[in-house]
C-alpha positions in Angstrom: -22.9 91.1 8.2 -24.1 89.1 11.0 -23.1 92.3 13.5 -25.1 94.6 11.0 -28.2 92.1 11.4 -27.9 92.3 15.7 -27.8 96.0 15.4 -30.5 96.2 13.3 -32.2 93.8 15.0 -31.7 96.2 18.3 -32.8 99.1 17.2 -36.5 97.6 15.8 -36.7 95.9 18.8 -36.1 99.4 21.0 -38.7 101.1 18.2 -41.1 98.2 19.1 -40.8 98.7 23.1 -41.1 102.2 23.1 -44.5 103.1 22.7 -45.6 99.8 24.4 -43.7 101.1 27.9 -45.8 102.7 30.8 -47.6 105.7 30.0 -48.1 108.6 32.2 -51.5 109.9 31.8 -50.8 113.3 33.7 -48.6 114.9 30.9 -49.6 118.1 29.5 -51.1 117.8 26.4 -48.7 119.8 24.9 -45.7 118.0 25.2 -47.8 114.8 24.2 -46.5 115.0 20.5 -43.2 115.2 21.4 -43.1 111.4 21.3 -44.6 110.6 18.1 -42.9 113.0 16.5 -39.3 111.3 18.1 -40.4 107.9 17.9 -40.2 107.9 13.7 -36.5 109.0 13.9 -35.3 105.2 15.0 -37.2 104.0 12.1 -36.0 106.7 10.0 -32.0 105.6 11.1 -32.7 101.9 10.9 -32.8 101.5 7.0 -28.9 103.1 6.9 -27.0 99.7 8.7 -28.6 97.2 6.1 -27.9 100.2 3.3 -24.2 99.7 3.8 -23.7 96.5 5.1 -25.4 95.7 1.8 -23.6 95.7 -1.6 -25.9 97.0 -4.6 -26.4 93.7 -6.9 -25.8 95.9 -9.9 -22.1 96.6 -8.4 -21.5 92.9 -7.2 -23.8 90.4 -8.2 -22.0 88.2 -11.1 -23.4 86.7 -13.9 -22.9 82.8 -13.0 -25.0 81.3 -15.6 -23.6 84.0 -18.1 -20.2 82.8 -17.5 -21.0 79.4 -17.7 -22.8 79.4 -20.7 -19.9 81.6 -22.5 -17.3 78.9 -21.3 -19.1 75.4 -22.4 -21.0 77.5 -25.5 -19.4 78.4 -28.5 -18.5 81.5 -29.9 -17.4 83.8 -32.7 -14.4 85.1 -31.3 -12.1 83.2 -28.7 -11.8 85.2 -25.7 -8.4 84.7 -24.2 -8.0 87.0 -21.0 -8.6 90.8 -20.1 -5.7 92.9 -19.3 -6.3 96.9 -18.1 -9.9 96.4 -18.5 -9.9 95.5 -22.1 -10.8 92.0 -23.5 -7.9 89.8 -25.4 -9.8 88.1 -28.0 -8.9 86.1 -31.1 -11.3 87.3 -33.9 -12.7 84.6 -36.3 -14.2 84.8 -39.6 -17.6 84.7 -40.2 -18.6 83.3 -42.8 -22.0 83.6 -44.0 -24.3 82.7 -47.6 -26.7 84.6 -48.2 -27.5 87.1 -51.5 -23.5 85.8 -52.1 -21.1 84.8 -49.8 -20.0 87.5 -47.0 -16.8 87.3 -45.0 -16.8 89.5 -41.5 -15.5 89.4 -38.1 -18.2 89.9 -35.0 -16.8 93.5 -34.8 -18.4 94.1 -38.1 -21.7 92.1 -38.6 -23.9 94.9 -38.0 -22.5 97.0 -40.7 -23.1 93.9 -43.0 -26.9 93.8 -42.1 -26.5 91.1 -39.5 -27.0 90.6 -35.4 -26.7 88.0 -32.8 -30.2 86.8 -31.3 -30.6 85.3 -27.9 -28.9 81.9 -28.7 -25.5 83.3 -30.0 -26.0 83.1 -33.8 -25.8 85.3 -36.9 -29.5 86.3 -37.8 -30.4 89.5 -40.5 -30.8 92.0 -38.9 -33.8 93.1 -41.4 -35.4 90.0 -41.2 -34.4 87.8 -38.6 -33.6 84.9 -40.5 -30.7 82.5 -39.9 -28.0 82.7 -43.0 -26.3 79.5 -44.1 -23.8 80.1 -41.4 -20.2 78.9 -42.4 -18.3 80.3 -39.8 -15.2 80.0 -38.2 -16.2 79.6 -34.6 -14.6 78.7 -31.2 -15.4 75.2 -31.1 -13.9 74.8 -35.3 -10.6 76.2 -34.4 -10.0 74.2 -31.4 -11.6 71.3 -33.4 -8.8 72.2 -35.8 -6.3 72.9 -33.9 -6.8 69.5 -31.8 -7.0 67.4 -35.2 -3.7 68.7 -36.2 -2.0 68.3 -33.0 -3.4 64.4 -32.8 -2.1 63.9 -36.5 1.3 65.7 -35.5 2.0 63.0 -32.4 0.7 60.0 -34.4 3.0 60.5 -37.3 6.6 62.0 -34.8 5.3 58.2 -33.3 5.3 56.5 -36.0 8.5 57.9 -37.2 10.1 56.6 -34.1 9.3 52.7 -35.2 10.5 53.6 -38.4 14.0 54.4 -37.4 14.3 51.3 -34.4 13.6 47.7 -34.3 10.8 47.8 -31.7 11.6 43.7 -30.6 15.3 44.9 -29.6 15.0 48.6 -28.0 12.1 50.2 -25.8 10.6 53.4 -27.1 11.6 56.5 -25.5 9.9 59.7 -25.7 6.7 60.5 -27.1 6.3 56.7 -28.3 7.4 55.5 -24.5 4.1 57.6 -23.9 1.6 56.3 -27.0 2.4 52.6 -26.6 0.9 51.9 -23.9 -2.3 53.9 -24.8 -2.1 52.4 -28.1 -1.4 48.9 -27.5 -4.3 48.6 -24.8 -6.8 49.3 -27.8 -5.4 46.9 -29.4 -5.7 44.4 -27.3 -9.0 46.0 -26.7 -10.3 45.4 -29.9 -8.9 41.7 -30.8 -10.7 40.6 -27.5 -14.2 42.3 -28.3 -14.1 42.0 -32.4 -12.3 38.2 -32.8 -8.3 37.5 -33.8 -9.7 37.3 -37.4 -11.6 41.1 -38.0 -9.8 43.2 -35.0 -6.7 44.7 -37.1 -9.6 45.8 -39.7 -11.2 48.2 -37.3 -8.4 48.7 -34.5 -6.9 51.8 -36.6 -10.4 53.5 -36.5 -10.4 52.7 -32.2 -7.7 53.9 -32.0 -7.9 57.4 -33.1 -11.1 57.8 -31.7 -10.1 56.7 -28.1 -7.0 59.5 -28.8 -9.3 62.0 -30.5 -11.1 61.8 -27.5 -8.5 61.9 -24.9 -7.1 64.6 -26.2 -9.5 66.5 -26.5 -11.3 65.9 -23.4 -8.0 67.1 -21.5 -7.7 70.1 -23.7 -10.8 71.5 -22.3 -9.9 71.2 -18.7 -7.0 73.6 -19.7 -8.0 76.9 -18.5 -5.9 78.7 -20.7 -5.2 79.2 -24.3 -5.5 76.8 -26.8 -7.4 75.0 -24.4 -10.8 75.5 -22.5 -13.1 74.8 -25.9 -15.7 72.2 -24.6 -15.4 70.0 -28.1 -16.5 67.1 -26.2 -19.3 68.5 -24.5 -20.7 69.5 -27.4 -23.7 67.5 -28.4 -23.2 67.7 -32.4 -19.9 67.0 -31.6 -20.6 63.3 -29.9 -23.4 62.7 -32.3 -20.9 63.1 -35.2 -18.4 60.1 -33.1 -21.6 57.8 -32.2 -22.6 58.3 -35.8 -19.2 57.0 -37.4 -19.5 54.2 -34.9 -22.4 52.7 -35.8 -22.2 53.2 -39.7 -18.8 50.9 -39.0 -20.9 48.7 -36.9 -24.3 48.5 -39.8 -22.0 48.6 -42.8 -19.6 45.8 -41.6 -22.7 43.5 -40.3 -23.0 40.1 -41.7 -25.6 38.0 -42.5 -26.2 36.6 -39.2 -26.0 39.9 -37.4 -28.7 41.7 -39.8 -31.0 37.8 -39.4 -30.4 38.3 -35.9 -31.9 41.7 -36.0 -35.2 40.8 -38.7 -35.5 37.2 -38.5 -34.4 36.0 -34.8 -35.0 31.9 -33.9 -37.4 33.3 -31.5 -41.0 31.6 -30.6 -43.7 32.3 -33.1 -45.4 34.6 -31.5 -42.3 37.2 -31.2 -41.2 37.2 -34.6 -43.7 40.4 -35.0 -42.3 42.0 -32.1 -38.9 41.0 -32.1 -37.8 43.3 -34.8 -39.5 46.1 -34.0 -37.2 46.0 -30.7 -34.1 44.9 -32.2 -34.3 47.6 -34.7 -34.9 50.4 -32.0 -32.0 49.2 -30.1 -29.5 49.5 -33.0 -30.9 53.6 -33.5 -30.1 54.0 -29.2 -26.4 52.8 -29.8 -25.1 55.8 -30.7 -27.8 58.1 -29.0 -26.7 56.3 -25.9 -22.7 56.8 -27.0 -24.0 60.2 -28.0 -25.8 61.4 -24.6 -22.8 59.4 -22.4 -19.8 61.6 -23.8 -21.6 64.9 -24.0 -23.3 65.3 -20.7 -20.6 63.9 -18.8 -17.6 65.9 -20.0 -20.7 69.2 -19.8 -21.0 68.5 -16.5 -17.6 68.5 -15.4 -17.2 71.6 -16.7 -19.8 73.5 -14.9 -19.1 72.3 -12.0 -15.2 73.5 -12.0 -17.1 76.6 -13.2 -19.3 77.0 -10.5 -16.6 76.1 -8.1 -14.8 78.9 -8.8 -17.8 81.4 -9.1 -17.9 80.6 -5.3 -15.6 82.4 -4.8 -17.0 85.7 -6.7 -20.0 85.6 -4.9 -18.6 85.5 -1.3 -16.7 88.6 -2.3 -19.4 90.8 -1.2 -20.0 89.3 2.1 -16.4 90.5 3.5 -13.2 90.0 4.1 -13.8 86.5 7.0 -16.7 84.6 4.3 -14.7 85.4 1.0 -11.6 84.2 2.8 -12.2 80.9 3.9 -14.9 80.3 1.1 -12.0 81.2 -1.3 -9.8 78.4 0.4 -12.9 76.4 0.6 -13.5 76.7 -3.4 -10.2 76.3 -4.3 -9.4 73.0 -2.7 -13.0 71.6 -4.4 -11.3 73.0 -7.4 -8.7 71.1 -7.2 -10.6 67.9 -6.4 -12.9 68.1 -9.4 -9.7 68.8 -11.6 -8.2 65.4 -10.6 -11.5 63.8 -10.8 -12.0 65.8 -14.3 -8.8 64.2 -15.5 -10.0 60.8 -14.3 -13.6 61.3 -16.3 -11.4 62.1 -19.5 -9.8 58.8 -19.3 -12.7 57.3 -18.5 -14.8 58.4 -21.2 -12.4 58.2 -23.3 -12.1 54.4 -23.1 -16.0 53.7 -22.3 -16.5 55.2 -25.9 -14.0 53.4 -27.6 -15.1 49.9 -25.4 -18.7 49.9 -26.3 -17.7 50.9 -29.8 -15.7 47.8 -30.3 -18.2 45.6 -28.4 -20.4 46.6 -31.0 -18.0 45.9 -34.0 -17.8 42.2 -32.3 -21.4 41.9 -32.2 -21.8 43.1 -35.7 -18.9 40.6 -37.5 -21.1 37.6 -35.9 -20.3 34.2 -38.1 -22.8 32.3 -36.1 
């Protein structure tokens, strides 16, 4: 590219000198248009170096936001791989109410009167409308899946301390694994919610710090069953933030709701205090909400974009895709470590302020 640029640099540089050289003013007139009619030839030429040093966007440009969007979005089928051309896909059911209740895969919504729009979604395609959409999609499946897989380890873990006397062998296995995961909840939760009210609520901490985990490590997997972005899904972390803080309001006791509408505060407060105690309970789970989702979102797209990098250098030969396809991969890697750190991370952020919460909430004085 850059010897394509010199060249063509070159050549409107010798189109630029040429009529600006010396003129000889005793030529005969008619050989004068000899040069105007050779000097558009260089121009003429010059437009054919950029032509092929140039790919046409149509044939290489990717769709990076497209790609993005179709990995963190969800979806109506779960595309898998491609093979020969053709797209692998696992086709889910749609199910849709609307004049009765229609069951269809994407392949044949038309021919039951319905279309995506821009966003994604099942509309009518008569009138536009947005059914009471039931469906099977991308994110429910691995939602699903995920549930069942968490409920399969908890219970093959449990089993183990069924069978053995925990104070006279270590665990092996998968309960060597979930001990230690498990038992620093619990020790999580007795510090932040009291000795007397932690074993009430360290159950529900503990299969939301596990829910979590496992599903934020799931979607770093870039391959079957994994890759569904469940945890950076918005409704998805409004749904956790929203069982945590109807633990948190239903389990309040008298102190923590006079706290909240009757604070020992100055006289001129009272008004005002509530007003701001109350607003801070609603931004609890907003701010569990908005923590999860855009952190574990953002991890994604940039892995994403990492390896789009590599895509987009394609066209610029053989020298800029090469070392910006080492250079891509190695950030790859980096972010994947870094990605598996966030997960843990997140995972136990969530699950501390929830209990801190709880704590605040079972107040006796």
């Amino acid at each position: 590219m850059i010897l394509s640029l010199i060249i063509s640099l070159l050549l409107l540089a010798g189109d630029s000198l040429g009529p600006a050289g010396p003129r000889n003013d005793n030529v005969i007139p008619s050989e004068a248009p000899v040069i105007p009619s050779e000097a558009p030839v260089i121009p003429s030429e010059a437009p054919v170096i950029p032509s092929e040093a140039s790919v046409s966007p149509d044939e290489s440009d990717i769709d990076v936001s497209g790609i993005i969007f179709e990995h963190i979005g969800d979806e109506y089928e779960w595309h898998i791989t491609q093979w020969k051309g053709k797209d692998i896909a696992i086709p889910l059911p749609c199910i849709v109410i609307e004049d009765g209740v229609k069951v269809f895969t994407l392949h044949h919504a038309a021919e039951n009167g319905y279309v995506l729009n821009e966003n994604g979604k099942l509309v009518n395609a008569e009138t536009g409308n947005r059914p009471l959409d039931l469906s099977i999609t991308k994110n429910v499946l691995a939602l699903i899946f995920s549930t069942s897989l968490l409920l399969i380890i908890v219970l093959y873990t449990a089993r183990w301390y069924r069978r053995h006397d925990a104070l006279k062998e270590a665990p092996t296995g998968l309960a060597a694994c979930m001990e230690p995961l498990i038992m620093m909840v619990h020790d999580m939760a007795r510090e932040n919610i009291g000795e007397e009210d932690y074993r009430r609520f360290s159950p529900y901490l503990c299969m939301a710090f596990l829910w979590i985990l496992l599903n934020n490590f799931l979607g770093i997997m870039p391959f079957f069953p994994g890759g569904a972005n469940l945890t950076g899904n918005i409704a998805i972390t409004l749904v956790l933030a929203l069982f945590t803080f109807f633990t948190v309001n239903i389990n309040g006791t008298k102190h923590y709701y006079k706290e909240i509408f009757a604070p020992e505060v100055p006289v001129f407060l009272k008004p005002i205090m509530p007003v701001i105690e109350v607003f801070s309970a609603l931004m609890k789970p907003v701010s569990l909400t908005i923590r999860l989702f855009a952190n574990m979102l953002a991890g994604h797209i940039m892995i994403l974009s990492m390896v789009c990098i590599i895509f987009i250098m394609a066209k610029y030969g053989p020298l800029m895709s090469g070392g910006m396809t080492v250079v891509s991969v190695l950030f790859g890697v980096f972010l994947d470590a870094l990605e598996c750190l966030v997960a843990f991370i997140q995972a136990y952020v969530f699950t501390m302020l929830s209990s801190i919460y709880i704590g605040l909430a079972r107040q006796k004085h």
